[in-house]
PAZAPA-4460 file (N, C-alpha, C; in steps of 0.05 Angstrom, whole numbers, plus 32768, in hexadecimal, padded with zeros to 4 digits):
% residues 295
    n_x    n_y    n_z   ca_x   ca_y   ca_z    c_x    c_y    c_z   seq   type   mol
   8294   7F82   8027   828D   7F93   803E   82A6   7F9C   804D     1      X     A
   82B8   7F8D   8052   82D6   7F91   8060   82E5   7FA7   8056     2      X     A
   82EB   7FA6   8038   82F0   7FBF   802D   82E0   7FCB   8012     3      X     A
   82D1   7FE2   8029   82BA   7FE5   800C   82D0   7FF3   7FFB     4      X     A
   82F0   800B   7FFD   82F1   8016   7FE3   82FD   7FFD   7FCE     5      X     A
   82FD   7FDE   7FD0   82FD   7FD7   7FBA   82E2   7FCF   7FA8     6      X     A
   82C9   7FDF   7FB6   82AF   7FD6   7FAC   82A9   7FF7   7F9C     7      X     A
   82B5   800C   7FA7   82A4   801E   7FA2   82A7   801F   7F89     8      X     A
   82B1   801F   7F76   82AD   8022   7F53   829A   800A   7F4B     9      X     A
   8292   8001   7F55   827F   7FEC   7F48   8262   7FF0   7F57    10      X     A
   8264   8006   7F73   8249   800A   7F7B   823E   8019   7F68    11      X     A
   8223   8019   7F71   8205   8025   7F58   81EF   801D   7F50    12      X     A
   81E9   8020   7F43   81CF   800D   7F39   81D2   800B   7F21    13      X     A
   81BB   7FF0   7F1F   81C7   7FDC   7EFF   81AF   7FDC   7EFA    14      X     A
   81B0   7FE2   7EDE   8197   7FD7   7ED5   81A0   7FB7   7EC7    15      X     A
   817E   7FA7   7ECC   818C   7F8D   7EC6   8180   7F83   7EA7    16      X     A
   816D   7F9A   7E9C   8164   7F93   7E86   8162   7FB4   7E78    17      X     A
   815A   7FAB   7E57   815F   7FCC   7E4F   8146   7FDB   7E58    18      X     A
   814A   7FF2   7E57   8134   8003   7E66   811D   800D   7E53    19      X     A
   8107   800D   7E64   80F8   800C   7E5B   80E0   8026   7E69    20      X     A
   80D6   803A   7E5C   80C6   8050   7E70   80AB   8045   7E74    21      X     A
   80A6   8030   7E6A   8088   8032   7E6F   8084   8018   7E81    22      X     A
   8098   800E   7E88   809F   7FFC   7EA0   80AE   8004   7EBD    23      X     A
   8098   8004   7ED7   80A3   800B   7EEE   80B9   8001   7EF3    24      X     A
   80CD   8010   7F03   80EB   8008   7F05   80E4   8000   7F27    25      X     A
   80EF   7FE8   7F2D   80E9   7FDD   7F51   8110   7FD8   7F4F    26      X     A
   810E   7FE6   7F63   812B   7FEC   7F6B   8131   7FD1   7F7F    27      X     A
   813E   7FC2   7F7E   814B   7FB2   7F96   816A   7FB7   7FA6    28      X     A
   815B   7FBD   7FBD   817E   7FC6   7FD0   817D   7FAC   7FE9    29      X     A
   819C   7FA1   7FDB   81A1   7F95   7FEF   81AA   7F96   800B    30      X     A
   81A5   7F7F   8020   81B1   7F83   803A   81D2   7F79   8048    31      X     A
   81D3   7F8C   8055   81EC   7F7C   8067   8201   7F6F   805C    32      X     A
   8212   7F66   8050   822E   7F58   804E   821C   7F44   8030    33      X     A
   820B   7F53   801E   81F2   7F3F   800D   8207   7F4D   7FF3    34      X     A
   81FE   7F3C   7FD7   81FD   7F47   7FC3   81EA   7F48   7FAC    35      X     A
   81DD   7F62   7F97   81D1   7F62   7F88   81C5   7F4D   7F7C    36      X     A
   81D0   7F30   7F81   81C9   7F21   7F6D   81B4   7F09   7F7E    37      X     A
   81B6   7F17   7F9F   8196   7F0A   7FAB   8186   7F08   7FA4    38      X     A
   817D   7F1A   7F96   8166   7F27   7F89   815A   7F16   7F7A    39      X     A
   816B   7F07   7F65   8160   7EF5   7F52   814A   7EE3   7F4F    40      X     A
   8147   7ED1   7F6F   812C   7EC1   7F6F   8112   7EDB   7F6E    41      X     A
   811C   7EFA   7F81   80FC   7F02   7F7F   80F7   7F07   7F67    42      X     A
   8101   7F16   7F53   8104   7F1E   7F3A   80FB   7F08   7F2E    43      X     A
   8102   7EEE   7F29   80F5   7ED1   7F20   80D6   7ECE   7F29    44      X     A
   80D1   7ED5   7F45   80B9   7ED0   7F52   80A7   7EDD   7F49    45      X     A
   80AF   7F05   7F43   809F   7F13   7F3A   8095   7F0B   7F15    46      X     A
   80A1   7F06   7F0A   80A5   7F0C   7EED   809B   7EF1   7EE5    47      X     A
   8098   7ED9   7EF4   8088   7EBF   7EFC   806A   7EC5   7EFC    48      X     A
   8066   7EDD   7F11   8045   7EE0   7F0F   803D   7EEF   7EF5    49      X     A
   8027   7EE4   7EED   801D   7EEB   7ED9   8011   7F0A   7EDA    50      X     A
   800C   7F09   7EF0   7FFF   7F29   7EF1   800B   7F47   7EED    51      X     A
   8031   7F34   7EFB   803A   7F48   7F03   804D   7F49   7EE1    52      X     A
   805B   7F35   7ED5   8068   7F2F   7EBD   8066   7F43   7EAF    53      X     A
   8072   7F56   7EA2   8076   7F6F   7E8B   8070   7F86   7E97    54      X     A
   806D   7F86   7EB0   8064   7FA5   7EBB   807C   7FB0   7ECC    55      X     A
   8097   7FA4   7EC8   80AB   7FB1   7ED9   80C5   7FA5   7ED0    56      X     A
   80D8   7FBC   7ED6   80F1   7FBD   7ED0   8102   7FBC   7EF0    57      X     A
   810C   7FAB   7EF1   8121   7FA8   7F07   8143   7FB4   7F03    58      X     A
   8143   7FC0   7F1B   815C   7FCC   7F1B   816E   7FC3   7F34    59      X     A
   8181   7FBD   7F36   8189   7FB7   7F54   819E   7FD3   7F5D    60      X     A
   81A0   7FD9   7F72   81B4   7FE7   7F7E   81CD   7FDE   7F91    61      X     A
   81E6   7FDC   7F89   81F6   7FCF   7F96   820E   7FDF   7FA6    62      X     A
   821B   7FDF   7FBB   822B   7FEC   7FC6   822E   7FE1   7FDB    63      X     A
   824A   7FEA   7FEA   825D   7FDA   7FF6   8252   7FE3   801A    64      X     A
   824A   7FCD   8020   8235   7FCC   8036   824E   7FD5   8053    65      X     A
   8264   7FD8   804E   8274   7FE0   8063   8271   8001   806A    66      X     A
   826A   8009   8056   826C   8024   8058   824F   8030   8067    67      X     A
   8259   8044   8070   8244   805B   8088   8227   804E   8078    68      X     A
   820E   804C   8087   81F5   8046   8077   81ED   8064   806C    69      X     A
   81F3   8078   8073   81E7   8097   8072   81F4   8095   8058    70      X     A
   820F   8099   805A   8222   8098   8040   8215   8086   8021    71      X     A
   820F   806E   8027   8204   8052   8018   81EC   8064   800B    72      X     A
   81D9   806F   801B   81C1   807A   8017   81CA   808B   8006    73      X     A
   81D6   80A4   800A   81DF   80BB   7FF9   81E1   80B7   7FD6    74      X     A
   81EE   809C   7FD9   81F8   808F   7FC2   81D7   808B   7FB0    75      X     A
   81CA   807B   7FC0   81B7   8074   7FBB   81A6   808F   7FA7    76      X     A
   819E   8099   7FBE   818B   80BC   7FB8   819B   80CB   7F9D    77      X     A
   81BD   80C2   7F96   81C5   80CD   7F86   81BE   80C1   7F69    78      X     A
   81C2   80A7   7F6F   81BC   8093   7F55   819E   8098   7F47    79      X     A
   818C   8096   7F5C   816A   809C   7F52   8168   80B3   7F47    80      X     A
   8173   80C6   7F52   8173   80E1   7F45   817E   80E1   7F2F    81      X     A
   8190   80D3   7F24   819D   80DA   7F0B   818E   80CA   7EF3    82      X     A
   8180   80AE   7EFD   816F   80A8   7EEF   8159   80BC   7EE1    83      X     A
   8151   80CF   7EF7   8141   80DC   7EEA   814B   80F5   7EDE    84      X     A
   8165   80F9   7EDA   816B   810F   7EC8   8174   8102   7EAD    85      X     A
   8177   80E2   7EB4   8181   80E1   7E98   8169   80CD   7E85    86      X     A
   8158   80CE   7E95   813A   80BD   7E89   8121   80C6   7E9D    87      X     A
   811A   80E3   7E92   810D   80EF   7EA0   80F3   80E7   7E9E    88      X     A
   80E8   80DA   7E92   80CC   80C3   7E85   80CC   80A6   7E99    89      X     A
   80E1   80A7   7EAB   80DC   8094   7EBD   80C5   8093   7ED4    90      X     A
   80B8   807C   7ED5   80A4   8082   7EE7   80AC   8084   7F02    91      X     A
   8096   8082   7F14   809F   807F   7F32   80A1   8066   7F39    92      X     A
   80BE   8067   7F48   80C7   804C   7F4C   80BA   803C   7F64    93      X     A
   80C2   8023   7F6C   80BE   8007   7F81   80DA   8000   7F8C    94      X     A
   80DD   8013   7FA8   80F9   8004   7FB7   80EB   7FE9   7FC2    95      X     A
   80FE   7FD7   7FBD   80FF   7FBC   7FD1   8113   7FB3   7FD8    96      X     A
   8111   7FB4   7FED   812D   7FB7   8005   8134   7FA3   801E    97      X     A
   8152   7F8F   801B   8145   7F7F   8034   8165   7F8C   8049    98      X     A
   8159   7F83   8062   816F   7F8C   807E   8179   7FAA   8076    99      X     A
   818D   7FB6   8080   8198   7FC9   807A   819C   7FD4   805D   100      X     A
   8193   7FC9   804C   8185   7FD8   802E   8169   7FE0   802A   101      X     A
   815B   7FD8   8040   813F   7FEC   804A   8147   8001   805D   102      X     A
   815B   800A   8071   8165   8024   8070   816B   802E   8058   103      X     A
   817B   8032   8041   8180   8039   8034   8161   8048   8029   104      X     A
   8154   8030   8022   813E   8041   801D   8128   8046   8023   105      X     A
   8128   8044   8044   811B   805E   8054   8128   807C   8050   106      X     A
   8140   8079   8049   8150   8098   8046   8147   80A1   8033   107      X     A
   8136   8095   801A   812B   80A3   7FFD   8115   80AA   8007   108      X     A
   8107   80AE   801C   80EE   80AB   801A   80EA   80BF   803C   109      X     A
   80F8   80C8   8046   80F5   80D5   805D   8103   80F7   8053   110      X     A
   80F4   810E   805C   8100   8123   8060   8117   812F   807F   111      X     A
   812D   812C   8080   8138   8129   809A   813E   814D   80A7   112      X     A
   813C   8162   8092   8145   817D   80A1   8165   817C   80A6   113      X     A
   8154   8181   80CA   8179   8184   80DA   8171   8166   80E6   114      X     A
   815D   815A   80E8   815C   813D   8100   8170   8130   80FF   115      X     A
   8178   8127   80E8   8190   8112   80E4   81A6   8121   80F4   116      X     A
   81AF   813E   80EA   81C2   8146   80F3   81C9   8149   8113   117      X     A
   81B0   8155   811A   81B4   815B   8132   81B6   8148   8143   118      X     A
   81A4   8130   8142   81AC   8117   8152   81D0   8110   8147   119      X     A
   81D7   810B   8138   81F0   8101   8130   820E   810C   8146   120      X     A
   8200   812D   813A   8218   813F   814C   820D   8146   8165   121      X     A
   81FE   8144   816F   81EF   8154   818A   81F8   816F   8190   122      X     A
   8207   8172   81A3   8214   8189   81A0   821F   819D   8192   123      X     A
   8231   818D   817E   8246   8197   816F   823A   81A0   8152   124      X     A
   8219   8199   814E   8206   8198   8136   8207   81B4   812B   125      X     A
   8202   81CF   813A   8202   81DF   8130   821E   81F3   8125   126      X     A
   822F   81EC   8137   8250   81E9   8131   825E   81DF   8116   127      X     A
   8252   81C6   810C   825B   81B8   80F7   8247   81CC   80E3   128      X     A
   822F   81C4   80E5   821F   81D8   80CD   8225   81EB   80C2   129      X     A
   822F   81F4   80D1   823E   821B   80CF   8253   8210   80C5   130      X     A
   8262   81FF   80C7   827F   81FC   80B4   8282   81F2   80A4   131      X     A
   8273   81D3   80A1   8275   81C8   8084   825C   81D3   8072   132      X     A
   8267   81CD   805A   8254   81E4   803E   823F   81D2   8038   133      X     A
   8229   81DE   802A   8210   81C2   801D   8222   81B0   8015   134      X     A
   8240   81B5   7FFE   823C   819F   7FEE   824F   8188   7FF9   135      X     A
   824B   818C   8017   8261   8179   801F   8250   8159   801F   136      X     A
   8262   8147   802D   8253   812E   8023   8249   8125   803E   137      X     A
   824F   812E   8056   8246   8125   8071   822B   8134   8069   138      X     A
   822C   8159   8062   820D   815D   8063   81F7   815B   8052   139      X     A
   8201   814B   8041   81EE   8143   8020   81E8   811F   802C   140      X     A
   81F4   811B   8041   81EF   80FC   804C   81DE   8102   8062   141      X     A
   81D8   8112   806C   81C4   8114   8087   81A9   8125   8085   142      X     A
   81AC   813F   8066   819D   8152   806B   8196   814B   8050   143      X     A
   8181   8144   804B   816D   8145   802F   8151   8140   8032   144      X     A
   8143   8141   801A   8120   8143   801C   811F   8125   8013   145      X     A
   810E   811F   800F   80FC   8102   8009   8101   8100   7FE9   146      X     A
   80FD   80EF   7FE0   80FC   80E8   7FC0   80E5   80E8   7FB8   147      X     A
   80D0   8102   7FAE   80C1   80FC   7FA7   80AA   80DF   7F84   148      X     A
   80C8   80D3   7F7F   80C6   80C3   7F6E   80C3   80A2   7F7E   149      X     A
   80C0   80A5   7F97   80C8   8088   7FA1   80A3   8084   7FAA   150      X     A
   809D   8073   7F9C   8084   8074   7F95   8075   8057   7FAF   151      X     A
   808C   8047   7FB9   8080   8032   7FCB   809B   8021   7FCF   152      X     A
   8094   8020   7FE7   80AF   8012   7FF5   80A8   7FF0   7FFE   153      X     A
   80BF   7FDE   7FF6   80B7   7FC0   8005   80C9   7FC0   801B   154      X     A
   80C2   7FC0   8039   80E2   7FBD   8043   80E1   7F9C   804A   155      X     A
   80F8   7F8D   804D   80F5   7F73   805A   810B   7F6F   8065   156      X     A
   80F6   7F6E   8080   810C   7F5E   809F   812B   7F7C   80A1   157      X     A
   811A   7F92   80A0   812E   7FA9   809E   812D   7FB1   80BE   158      X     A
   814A   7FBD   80CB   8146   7FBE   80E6   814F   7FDA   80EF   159      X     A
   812F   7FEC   80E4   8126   8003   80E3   813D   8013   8106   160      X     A
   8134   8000   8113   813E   8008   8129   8154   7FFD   8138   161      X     A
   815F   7FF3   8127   817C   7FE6   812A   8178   7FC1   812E   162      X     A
   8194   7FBA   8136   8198   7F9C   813D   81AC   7F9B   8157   163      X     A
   81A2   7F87   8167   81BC   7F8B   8187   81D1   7F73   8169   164      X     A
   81D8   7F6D   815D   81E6   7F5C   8152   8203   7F71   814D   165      X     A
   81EC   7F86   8143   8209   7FA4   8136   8220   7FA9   815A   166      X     A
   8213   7F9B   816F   8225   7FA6   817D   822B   7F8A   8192   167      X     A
   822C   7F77   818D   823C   7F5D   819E   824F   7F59   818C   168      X     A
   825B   7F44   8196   827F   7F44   8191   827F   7F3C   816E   169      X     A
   8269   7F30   815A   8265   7F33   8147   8267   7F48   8137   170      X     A
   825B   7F5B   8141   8251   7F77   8135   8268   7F89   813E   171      X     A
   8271   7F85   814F   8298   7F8E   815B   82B0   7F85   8144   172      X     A
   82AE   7F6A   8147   82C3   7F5D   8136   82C3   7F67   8117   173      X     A
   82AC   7F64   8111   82A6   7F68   80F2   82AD   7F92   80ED   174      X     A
   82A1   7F9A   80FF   82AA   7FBB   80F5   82CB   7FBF   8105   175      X     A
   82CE   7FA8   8110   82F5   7FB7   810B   82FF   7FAA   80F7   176      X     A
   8300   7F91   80E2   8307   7F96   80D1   82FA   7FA5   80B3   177      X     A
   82EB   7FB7   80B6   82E1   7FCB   809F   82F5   7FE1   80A2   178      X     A
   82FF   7FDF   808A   8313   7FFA   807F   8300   800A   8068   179      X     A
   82F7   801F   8077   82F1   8034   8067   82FC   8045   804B   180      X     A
   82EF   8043   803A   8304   804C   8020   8312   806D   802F   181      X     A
   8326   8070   8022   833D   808C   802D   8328   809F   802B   182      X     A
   8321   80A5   8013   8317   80C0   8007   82FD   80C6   801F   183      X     A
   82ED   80B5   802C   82DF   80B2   8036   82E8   80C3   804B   184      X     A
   8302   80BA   8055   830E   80BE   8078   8316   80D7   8074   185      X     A
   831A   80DD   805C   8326   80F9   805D   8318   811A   8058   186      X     A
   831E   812D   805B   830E   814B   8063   82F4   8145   807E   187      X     A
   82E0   8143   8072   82CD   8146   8085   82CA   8136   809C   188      X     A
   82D7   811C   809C   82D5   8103   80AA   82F0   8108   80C0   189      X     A
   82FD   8116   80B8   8308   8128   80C9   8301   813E   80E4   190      X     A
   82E9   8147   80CE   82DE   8160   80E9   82D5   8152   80F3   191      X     A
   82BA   8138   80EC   82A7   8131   80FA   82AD   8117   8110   192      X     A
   82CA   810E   8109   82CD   80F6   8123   82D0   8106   813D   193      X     A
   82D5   8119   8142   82D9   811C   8159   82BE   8117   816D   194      X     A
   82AF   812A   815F   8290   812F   8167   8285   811A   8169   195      X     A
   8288   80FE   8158   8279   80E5   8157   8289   80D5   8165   196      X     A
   82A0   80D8   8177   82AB   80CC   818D   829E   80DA   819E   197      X     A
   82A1   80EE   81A6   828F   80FF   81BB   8276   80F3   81BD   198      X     A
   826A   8105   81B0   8247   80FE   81B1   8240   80E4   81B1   199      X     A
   824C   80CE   8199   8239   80B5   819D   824D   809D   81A0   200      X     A
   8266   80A8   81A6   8276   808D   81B9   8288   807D   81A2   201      X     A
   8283   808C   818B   8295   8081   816C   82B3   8086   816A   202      X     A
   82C9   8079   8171   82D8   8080   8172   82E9   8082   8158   203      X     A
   82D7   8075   8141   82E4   8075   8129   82C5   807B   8111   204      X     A
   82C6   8084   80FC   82B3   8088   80E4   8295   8073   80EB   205      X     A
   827A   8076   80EA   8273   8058   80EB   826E   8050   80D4   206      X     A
   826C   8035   80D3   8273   8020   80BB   824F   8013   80B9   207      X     A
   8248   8004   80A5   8236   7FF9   80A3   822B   7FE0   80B8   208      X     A
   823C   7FD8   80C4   8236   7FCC   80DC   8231   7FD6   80F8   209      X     A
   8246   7FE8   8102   8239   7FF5   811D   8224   800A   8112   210      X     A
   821D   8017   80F5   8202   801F   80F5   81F1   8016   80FB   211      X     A
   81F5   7FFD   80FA   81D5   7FF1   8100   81CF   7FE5   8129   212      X     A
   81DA   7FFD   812D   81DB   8000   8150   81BC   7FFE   8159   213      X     A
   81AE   7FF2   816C   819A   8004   8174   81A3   8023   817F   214      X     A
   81B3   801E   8186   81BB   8039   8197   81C3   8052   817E   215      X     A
   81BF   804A   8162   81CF   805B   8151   81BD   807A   8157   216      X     A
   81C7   8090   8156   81B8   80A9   8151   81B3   80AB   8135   217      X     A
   81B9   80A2   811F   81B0   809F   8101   8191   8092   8103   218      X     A
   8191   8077   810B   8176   806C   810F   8163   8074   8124   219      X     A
   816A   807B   8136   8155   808C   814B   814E   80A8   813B   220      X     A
   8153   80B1   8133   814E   80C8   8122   813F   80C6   810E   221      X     A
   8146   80B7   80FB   8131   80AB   80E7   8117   809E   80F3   222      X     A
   8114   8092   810B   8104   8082   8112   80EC   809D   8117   223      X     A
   80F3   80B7   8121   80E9   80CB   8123   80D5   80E0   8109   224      X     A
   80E5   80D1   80F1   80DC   80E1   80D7   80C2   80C8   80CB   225      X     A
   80B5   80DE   80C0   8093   80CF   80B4   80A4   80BD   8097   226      X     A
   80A0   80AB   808A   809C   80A4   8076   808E   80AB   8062   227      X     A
   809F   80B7   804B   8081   80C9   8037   807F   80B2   801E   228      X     A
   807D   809D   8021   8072   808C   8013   8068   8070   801A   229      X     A
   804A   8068   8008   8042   804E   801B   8055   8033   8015   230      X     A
   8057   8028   8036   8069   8011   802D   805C   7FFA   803C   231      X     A
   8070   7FDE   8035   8069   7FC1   8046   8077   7FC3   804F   232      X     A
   807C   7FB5   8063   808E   7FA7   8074   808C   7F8D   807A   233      X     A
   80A3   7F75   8071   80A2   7F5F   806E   80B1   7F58   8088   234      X     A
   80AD   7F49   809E   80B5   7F46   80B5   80B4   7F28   80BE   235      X     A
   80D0   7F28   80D1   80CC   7F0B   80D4   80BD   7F03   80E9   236      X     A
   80BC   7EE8   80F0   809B   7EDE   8107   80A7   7ECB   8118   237      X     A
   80B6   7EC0   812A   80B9   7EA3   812C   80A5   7E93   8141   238      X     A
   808F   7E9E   8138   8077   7E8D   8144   8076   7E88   815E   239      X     A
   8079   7EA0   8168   807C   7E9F   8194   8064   7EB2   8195   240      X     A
   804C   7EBB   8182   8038   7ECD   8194   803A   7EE9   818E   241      X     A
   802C   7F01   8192   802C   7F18   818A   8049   7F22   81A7   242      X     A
   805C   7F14   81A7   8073   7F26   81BE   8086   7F22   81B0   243      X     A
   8096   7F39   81C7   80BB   7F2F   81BB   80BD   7F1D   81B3   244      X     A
   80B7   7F05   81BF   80CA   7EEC   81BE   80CB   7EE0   819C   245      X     A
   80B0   7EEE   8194   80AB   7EE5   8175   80C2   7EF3   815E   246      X     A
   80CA   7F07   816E   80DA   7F1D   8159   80F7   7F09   8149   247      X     A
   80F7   7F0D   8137   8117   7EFC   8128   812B   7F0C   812F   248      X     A
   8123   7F21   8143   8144   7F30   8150   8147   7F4A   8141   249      X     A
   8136   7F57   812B   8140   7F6F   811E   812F   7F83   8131   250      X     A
   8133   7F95   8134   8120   7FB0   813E   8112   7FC1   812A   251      X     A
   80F7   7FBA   8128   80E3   7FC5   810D   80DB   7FDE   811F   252      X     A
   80D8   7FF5   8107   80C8   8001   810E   809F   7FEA   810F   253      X     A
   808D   7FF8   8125   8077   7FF0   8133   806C   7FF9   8115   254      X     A
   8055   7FE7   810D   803D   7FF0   80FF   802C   800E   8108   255      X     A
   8027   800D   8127   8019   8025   812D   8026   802C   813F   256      X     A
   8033   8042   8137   804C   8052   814F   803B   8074   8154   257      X     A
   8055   8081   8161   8051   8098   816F   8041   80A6   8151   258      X     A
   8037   80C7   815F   803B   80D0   8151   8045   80DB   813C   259      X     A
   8065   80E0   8147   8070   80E2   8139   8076   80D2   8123   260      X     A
   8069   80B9   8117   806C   80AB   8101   8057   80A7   80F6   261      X     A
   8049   80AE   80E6   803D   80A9   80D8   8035   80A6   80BF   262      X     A
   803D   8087   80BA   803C   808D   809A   8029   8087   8091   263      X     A
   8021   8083   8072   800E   8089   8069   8001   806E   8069   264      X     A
   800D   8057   8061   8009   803D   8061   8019   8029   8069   265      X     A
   8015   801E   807C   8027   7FFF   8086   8019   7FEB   8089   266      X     A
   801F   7FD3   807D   8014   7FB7   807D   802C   7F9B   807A   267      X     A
   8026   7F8F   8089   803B   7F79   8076   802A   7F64   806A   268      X     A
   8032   7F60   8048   802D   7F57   803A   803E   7F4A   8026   269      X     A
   8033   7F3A   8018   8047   7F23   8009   8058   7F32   7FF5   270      X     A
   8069   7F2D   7FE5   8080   7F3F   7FD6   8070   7F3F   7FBC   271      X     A
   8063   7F2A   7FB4   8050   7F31   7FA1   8036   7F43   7FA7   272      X     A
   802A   7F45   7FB7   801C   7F56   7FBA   8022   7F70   7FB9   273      X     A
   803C   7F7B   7FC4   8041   7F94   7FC8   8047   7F99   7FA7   274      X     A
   8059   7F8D   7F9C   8056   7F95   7F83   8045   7F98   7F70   275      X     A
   802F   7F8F   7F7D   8013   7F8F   7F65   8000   7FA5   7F71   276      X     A
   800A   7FB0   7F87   8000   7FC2   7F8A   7FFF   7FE0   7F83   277      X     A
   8014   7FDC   7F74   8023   7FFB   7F64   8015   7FF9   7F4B   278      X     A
   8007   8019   7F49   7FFA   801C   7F30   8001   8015   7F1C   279      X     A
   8013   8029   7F12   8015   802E   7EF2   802B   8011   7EEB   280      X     A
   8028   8008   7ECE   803D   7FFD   7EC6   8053   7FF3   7EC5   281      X     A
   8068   7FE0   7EBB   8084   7FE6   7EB8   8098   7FC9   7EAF   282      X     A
   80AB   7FA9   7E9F   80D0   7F9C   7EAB   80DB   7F84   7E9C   283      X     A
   80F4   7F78   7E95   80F7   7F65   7E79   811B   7F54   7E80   284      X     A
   813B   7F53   7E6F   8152   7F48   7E82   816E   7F4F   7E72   285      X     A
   8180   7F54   7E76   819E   7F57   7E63   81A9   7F6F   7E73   286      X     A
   81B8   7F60   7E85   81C7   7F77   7E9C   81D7   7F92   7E95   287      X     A
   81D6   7FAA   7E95   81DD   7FC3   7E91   81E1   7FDB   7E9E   288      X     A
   8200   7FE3   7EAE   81FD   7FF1   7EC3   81F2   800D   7EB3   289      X     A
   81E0   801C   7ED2   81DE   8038   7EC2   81EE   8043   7ED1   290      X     A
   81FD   805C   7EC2   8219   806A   7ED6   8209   8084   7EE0   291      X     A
   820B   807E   7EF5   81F7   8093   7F09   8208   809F   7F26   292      X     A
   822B   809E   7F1D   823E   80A5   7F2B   823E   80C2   7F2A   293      X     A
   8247   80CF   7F3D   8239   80EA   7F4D   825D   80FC   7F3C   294      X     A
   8269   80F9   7F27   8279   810F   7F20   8298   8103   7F21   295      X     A
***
């Protein structure tokens, strides 16, 4: 997490067994300062039940949790996509996602426009638009459509709407030592610090930890966009009653919110359930990265 550019050649997604099309692919993205290899008891748990055993292929997604979450996501949206250009017989996938790797993929699954943007830059939004080109990487990280292949989402204990953790002297200490890889800091990250000191008080790039601000304009913005696919949400309880006091400290998006959210399905339900809830088919073991690096 401290320095993701010694992670970034090894971010991506792995497949952990050989592939298979007539087996659903359930993506696992990890959280926070976590690595790929969390995953292992659910993957045991699932492939344990008898119901669920031969109907899925597990993939994990890994990347260096220091870096921007918009950025992390990008990565993400680029990897899935290339799966399906280079195994276009792939079905529709199962994200399962815990902490800040359920942002990631709420970003596969939301259409954002200008929302992202314009909250980000406030003022300066239509300024920057007009200057940087589509194929820059600030606006291929804020402006895209939904993944229409992301077929059902698990999120768990994800903090849709941030954490006060990203901003006490923890969440301070930990994002001043993150060194951003160079290539990152350089061209665009250039135009856009000024504006993200201005507008939202950033005096430097943000990193994977002060993203997860309540106060971030990335997550207030998203909190604003519908979800176009049905998902769970696995949430923690600590047994104080339907109030705050019960919350484990993350900020969830509400089961039944504004209008402006409405998705198609929310429940929280067990990790086996959600997986047996996906139609079609699909999974087996012998680790194998797929190279789904963007050029």
């Amino acid at each position: 997490m401290l320095r993701p550019e010694k992670y970034e050649e090894r971010a991506g997604l792995y497949l952990l067994e050989p592939y298979d099309p007539d087996r659903i692919p359930v993506i696992l993205i990890h959280g926070l300062t976590s690595i790929p290899q969390m995953w292992l008891p659910t993957i045991s748990a699932i492939e344990s039940d008898p119901e669920l055993r031969g109907r899925y292929q597990f993939w994990v997604f890994a990347y260096p949790t220091g870096d921007p979450i918009a950025l992390s996501a990008l990565k993400l949206r680029e990897s899935l996509a290339r799966v399906y250009q280079l195994y276009p017989k792939t079905k529709d996938m199962v994200l399962i996602s815990h902490s800040m790797g359920g942002l990631l993929s709420q970003m596969q699954a939301v259409t954002t426009r200008r929302v992202l943007w314009d909250d980000v830059f406030k003022g300066d939004a239509d300024r920057l638009y007009a200057k940087l080109p589509p194929d820059n990487v600030v606006r291929r990280a804020l402006i895209f459509d939904a993944n229409p292949r992301v077929h059902r989402i698990v999120f768990i204990c994800v903090p849709h709407r941030g954490s006060d953790l990203a901003i006490n002297w923890i969440g301070s200490f930990g994002t001043s030592l993150i060194s951003l890889p160079g290539k990152l800091l350089s061209g665009a990250a250039d135009m856009v610090s000024a504006p993200l000191e201005r507008n939202v008080g950033l005096k430097h790039m943000p990193t994977g930890i002060n993203g997860l601000s309540p106060r971030s304009p990335l997550l207030r913005g998203l909190d604003t966009l519908p979800i176009d696919a049905p998902y769970y949400s696995i949430v923690g309880d600590r047994g104080r009653g339907d109030t705050p006091n019960s919350s484990d400290g993350v900020r969830y998006r509400p089961r039944a919110a504004a209008s402006s959210w409405t998705p198609r399905n929310s429940a929280t339900k067990s990790l086996a359930q959600a997986a047996a809830a996906t139609e079609d088919g699909v999974s087996s073991s012998s680790r194998s990265p797929l190279n789904t690096s963007r050029g």
